[in-house]
C-alpha positions in Angstrom: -9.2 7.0 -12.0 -10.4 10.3 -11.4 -14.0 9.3 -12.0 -13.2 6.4 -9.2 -12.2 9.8 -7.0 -14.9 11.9 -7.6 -17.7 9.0 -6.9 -15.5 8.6 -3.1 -15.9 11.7 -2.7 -19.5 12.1 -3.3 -20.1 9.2 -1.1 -18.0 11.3 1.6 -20.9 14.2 0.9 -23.6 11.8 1.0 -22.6 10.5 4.5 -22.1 13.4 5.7 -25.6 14.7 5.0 -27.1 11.3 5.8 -25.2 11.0 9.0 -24.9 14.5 11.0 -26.4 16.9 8.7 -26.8 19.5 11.7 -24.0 18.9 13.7 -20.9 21.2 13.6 -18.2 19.1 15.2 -15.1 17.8 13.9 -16.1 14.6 12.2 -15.4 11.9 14.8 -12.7 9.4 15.1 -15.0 6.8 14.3 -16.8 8.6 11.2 -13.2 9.2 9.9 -12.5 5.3 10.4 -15.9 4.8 8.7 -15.1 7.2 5.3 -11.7 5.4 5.1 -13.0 2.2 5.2 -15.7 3.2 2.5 -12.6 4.7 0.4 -10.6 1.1 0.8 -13.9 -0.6 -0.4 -14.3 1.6 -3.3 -10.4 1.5 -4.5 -11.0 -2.2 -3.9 -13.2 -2.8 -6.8 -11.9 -0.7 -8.8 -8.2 -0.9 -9.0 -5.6 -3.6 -8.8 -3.2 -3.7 -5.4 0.2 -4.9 -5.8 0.1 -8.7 -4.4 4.0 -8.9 -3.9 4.3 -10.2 -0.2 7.8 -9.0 0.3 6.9 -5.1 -1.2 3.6 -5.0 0.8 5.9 -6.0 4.0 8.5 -3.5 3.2 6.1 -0.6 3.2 4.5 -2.0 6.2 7.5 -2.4 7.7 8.2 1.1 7.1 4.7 2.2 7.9 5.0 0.6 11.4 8.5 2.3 12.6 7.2 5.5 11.7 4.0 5.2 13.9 6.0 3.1 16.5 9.1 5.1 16.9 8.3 8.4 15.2 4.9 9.1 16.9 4.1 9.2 20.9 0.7 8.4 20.8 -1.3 8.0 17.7 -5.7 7.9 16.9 -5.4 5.9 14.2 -4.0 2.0 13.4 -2.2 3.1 10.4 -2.7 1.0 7.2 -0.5 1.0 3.9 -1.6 -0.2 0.7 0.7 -0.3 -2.9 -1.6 0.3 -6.1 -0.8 -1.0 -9.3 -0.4 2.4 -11.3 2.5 4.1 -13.0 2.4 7.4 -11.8 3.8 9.3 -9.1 1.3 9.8 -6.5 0.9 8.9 -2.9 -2.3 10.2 -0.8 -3.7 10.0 3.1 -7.9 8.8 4.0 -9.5 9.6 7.1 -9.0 7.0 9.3 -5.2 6.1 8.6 -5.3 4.8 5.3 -2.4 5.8 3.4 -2.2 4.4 -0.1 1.1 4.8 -2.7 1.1 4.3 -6.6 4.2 1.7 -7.5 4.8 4.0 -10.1 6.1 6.2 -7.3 9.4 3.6 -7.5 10.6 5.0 -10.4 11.7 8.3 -9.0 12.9 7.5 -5.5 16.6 6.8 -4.8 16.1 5.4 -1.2 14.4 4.0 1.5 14.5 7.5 3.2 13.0 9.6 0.1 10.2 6.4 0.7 9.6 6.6 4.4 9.7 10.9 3.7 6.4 10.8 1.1 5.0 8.3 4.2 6.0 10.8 6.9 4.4 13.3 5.0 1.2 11.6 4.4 0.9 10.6 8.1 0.8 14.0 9.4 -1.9 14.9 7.2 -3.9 12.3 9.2 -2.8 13.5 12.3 -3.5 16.8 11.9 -6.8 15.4 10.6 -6.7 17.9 7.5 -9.0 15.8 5.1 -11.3 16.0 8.4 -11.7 19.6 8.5 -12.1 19.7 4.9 -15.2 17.6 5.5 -16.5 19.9 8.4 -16.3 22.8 5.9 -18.8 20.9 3.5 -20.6 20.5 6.5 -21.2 23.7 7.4 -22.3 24.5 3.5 -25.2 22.9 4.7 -27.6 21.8 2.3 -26.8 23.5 -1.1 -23.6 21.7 -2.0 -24.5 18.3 -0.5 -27.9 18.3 -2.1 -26.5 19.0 -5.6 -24.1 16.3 -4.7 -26.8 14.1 -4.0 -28.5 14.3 -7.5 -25.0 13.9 -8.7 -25.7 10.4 -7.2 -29.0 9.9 -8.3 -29.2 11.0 -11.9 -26.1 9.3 -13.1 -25.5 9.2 -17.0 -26.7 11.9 -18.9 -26.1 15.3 -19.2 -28.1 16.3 -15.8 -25.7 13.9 -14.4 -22.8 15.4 -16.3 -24.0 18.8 -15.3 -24.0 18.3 -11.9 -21.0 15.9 -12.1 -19.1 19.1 -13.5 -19.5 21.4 -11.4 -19.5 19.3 -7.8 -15.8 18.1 -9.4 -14.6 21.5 -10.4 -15.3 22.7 -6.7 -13.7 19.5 -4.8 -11.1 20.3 -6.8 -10.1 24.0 -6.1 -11.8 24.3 -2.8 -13.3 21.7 -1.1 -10.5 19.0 -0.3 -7.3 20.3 -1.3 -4.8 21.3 1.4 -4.3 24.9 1.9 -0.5 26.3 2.7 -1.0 26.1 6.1 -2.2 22.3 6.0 1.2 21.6 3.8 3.5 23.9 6.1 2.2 22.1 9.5 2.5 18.1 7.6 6.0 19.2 7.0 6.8 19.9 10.0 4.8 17.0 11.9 6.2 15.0 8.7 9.5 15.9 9.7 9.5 15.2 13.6 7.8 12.0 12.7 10.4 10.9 10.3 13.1 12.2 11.8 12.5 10.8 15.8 11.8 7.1 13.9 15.9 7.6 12.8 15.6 8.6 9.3 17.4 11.7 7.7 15.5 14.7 7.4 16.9 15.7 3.7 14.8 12.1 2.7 11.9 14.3 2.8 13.4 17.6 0.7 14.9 14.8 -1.9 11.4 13.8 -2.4 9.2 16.9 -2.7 12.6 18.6 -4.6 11.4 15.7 -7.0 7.1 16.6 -6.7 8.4 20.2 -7.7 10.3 19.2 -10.8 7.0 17.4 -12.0 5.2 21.2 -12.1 6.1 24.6 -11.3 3.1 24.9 -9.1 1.7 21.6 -8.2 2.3 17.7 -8.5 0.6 16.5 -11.8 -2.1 13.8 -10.2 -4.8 11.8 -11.0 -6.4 12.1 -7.5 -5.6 16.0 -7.7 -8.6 16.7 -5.3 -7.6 14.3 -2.8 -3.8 15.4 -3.0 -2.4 18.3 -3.8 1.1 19.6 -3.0 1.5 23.0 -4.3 5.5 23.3 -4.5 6.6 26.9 -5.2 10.3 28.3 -4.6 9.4 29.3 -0.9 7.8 26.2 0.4 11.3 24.2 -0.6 13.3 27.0 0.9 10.9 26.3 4.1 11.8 22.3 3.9 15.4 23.0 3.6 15.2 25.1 6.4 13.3 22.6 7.9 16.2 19.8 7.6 18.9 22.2 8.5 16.9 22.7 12.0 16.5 18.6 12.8 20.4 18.2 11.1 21.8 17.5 14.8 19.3 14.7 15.2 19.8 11.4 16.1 19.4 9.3 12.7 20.8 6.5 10.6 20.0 6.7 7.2 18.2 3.9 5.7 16.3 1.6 8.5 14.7 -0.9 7.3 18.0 -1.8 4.5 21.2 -1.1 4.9 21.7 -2.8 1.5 21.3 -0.6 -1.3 21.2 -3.6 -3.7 18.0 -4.8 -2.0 16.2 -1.3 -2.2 17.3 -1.2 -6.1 16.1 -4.7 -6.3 12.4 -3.7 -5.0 12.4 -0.4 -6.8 13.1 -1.9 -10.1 10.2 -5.1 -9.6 7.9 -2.5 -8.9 8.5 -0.6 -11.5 7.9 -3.3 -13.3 4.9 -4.3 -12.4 3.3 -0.7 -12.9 4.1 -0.8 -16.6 3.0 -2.6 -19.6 5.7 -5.4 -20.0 5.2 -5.9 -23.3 6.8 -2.0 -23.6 9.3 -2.6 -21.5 10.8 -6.1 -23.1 11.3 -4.1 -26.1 12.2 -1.4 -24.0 14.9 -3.5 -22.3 16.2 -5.3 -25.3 16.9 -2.8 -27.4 19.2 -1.0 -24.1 20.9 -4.2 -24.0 22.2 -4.0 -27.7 24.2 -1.1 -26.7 25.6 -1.9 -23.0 26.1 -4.5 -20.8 24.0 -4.5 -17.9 23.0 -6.9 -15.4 20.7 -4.9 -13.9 18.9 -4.5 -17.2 19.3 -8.5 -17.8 17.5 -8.5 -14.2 14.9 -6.2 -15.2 14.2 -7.9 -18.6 13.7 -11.4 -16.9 10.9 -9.8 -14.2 9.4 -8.4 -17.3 9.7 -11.2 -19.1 7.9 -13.1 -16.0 5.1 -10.6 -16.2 4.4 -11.1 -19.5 4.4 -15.2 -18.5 7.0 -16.0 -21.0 8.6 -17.9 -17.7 11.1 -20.1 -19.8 12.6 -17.1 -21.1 12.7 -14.8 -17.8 14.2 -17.6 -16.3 17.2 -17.6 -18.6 17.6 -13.7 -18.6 17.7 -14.3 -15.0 20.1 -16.8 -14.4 22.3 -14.6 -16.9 22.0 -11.8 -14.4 22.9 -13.6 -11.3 25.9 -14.9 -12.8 26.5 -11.1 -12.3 24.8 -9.3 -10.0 25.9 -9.5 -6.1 25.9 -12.7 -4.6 22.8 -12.5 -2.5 20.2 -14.7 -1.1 17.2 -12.4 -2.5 18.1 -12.7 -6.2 17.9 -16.7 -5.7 14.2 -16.0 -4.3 13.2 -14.1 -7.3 14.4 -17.2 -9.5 12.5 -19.5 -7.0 9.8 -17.3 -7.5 9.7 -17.2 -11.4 9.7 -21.2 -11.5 6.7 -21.1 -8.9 4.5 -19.1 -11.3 5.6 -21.6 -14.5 4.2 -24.0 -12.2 7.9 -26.1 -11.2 7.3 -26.2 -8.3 9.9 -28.9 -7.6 12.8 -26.7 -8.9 11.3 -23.6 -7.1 11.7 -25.8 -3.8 15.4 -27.0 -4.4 16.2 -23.0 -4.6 13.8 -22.1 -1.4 15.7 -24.9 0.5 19.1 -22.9 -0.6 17.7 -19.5 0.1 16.7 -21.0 3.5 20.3 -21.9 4.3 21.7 -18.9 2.8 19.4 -16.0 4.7 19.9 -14.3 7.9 17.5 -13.2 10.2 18.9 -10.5 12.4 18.4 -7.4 9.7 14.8 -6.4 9.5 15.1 -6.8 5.5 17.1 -9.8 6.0 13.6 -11.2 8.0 11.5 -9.6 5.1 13.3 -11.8 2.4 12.8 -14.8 4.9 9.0 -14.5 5.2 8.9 -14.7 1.8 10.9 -17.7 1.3 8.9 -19.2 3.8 5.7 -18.1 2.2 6.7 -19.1 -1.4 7.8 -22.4 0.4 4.6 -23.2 2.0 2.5 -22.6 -1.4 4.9 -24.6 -3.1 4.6 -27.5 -0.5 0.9 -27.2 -0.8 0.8 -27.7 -4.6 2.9 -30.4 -4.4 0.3 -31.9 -1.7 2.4 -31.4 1.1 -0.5 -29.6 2.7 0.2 -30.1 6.5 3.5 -29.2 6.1 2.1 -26.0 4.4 -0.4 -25.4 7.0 2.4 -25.1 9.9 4.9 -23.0 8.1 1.9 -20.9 7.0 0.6 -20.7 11.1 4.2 -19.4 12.2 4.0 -16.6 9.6 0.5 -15.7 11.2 2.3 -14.3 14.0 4.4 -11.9 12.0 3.2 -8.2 12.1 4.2 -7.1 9.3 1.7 -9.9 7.4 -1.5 -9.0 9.4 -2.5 -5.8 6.6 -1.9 -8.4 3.4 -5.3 -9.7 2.6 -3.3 -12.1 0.4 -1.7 -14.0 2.8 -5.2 -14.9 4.4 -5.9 -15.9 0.8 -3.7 -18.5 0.3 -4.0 -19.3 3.8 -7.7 -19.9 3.4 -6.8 -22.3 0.3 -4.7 -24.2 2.4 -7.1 -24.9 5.4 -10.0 -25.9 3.1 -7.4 -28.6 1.0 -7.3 -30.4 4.8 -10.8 -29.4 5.7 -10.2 -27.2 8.7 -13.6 -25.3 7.0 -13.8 -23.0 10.2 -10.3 -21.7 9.9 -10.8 -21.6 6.1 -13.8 -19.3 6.5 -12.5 -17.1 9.2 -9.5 -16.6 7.0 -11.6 -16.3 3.7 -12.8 -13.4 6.4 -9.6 -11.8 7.0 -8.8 -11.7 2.9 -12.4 -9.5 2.3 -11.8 -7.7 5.3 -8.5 -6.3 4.8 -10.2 -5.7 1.0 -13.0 -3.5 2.1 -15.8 -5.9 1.0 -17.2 -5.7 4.6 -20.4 -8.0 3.5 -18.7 -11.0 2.1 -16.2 -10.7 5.1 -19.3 -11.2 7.6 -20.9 -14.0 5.4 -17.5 -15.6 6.0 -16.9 -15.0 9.7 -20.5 -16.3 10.1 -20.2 -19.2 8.2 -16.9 -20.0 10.4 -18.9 -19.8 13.4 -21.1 -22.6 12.4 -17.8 -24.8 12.4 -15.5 -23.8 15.0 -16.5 -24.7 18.9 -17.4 -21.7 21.3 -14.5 -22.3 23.3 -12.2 -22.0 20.3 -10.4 -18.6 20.7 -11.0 -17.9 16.8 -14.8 -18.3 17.8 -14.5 -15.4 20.0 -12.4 -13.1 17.8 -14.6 -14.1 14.7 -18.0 -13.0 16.9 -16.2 -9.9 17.9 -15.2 -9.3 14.5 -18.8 -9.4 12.6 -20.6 -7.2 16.0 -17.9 -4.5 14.7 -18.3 -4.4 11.1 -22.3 -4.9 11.7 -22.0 -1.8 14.1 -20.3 0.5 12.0 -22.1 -0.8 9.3 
């Protein structure tokens, strides 16, 4: 992982050198959108994104009441994205990419200790600190870029190595770390942020109390160039101080859920998908030999799931239900378990119950109902109810918290080219590499949906618009 880093970050060298070797400015709005997409498109190929619907729209859900309520104006159209990797890291891209590892699930309690790390990692963008990291390597001029260049060029061997060595020992103790006064001024735009979208303040000191316990001077992480928190004694005295100052505010814990069932429910399935499940079905077993648990039952059936033993997980988890609260979400995870062994007639008799059983009017409550309705739709489809598919699937279109899950577009894609709408299938085909990073094959697909669709159809339009972007930037 941190060779995926340092190659990022000697493309950021390279474009800068390439791009404004003599200029002295701040690095633009647009170069910043530019690096972060180039960051996105790297990640992209080289590790795996979580593809849960309902844990992409949580953080998005999150993600969007921070920027909507807890900022007045903001540069960037903030972007959230959940790796696959068990370890406790979370880091901010120029141009409002902010990215989390699921392993980060395992230590957080709430949804305010989650939307805290966000906060956090939002104001870093907004006080554009990876930016003026950048503009220092600018002004090195040509020494540090040029060696970073060769870096580039020579690859393997041990010029390569040489140069690889000593371009990653200086990113890492100079180039783009934060300094104290980038970490003192994200904690308090961190704070405002988090605390004017409604959430507690102390969500934010629970979770860097937690960074601190990982080291006594800074987090242990695999992008430590890209992210580093140094946490000594003063800086969480400054925090607490910090929280004691916005105490008075206006805030109700927990936004998004209420429910601290659900928020134990998402923490445990992505834990679960961060590990090796073989590990943790051992793991599991052997707890259950000694206590009773049906969270542990719960957890051993997603594990279980993971490892595709589905006839199994399905049994540990109807065991757990018989335990666990009676709520409409659990039911959705069993829906969900006989959709990946492939029943899916059994996984639609539960959807239709989950349907029946789930509210609307809580902004989790509408989370778990998109992904009913999801699962439902790709269950109609393999099942050859298509068209049905293809309208539930065009209401769920509309929802905002969807439009950042190349996934969705994915399936959506699959589904439009089973009833040969091949114009909507390729403009969605678009969407999916898009929202990926793989800028190229998204053009090839916007183009190719313009040779179906009609110039008066309005996805004509936003598919032209679309591909004179990316080709501009590009």
């Amino acid at each position: 992982m941190k060779k995926i880093l340092l190659k990022i970050f000697l493309y950021f060298l390279a474009f800068l050198l390439l791009t404004n070797q003599l200029s002295y400015a701040l690095i633009t709005l647009s170069e910043e959108e530019k690096i972060g997409k180039q960051v996105l498109q790297e990640l992209s190929s080289k590790v795996e994104f979580i593809q849960d619907m309902e844990l992409v729209a949580y953080i998005n859900s999150i993600g969007n009441l921070l920027t909507k309520r807890g900022l007045d104006f903001s540069p960037f159209n903030f972007r959230f994205y959940l790796i696959k990797e068990d370890s406790f890291n979370a880091f901010s891209v120029p141009g409002g990419y902010i990215f989390l590892n699921s392993g980060i699930f395992e230590s957080i309690e709430s949804e305010d200790e989650l939307a805290g790390i966000m906060a956090h990692e939002m104001a870093h963008n907004m006080c554009r600190h990876i930016a003026r990291r950048l503009e220092d390597i600018k002004k090195m001029q040509i020494a540090i870029t040029a060696a970073t260049l060769a870096a580039i060029l020579l690859g393997g061997g041990k010029a390569g190595e040489a140069v690889n060595i000593t371009s990653s020992a200086l990113a890492e103790t100079k180039l783009l770390s934060y300094s104290r006064a980038d970490e003192e001024e994200a904690d308090r735009t961190g704070f405002q942020i988090l605390t004017k979208a409604g959430y507690t303040p102390w969500g934010m000191v629970k979770i860097m109390e937690k960074l601190s316990q990982k080291s006594n001077l800074a987090i242990e992480l695999s992008y430590r160039y890209l992210l580093t928190h140094p946490l000594p004694q003063e800086r969480m005295s400054y925090l607490i101080d910090l929280a004691n100052k916005y105490r008075s505010s206006n805030y109700s814990s927990a936004i998004i859920s209420s429910d601290p069932y659900y928020f134990k429910r998402l923490a445990i399935k992505a834990n679960v998908m961060s590990k090796d499940p073989a590990d943790l079905v051992l793991r599991y077993r052997e707890e259950l030999k000694t206590k009773e648990d049906p969270w542990l039952k719960y957890s051993l059936a997603l594990a279980l799931a993971q490892q595709r033993f589905f006839k199994e997980g399905i049994s540990e988890m109807e065991e757990a239900l018989k335990e666990l609260p009676s709520k409409p979400y659990f039911l959705l995870d069993l829906a969900e378990m006989y959709f990946n062994s492939g029943d899916y007639q059994n996984a639609l008799v539960i959807l239709e119950k989950v349907e029946n059983l789930v509210g609307t009017d809580k902004p989790f409550e509408k989370i778990v109902y998109l992904k009913q309705q999801y699962l439902k739709a790709r269950a109609l489809a393999e099942t050859l109810q298509i068209f049905q598919a293809y309208e539930i699937f065009n209401k769920l279109k509309e929802e905002k918290i969807l439009e950042n899950d190349p996934y969705f577009y994915f399936y959506f894609g699959r589904i439009c080219s089973k009833i040969n709408k091949d114009g909507e299938a390729h403009f969605y085909f678009g969407k999916y590499f898009e929202l990926k990073g793989d800028y190229k094959t998204a053009c090839f697909h916007y183009k190719k949906a313009l040779s179906f669709l009609s110039e008066k159809d309005k996805m004509y339009n936003e598919a032209k618009k679309i591909i004179e972007t990316i080709e501009k930037k590009e």
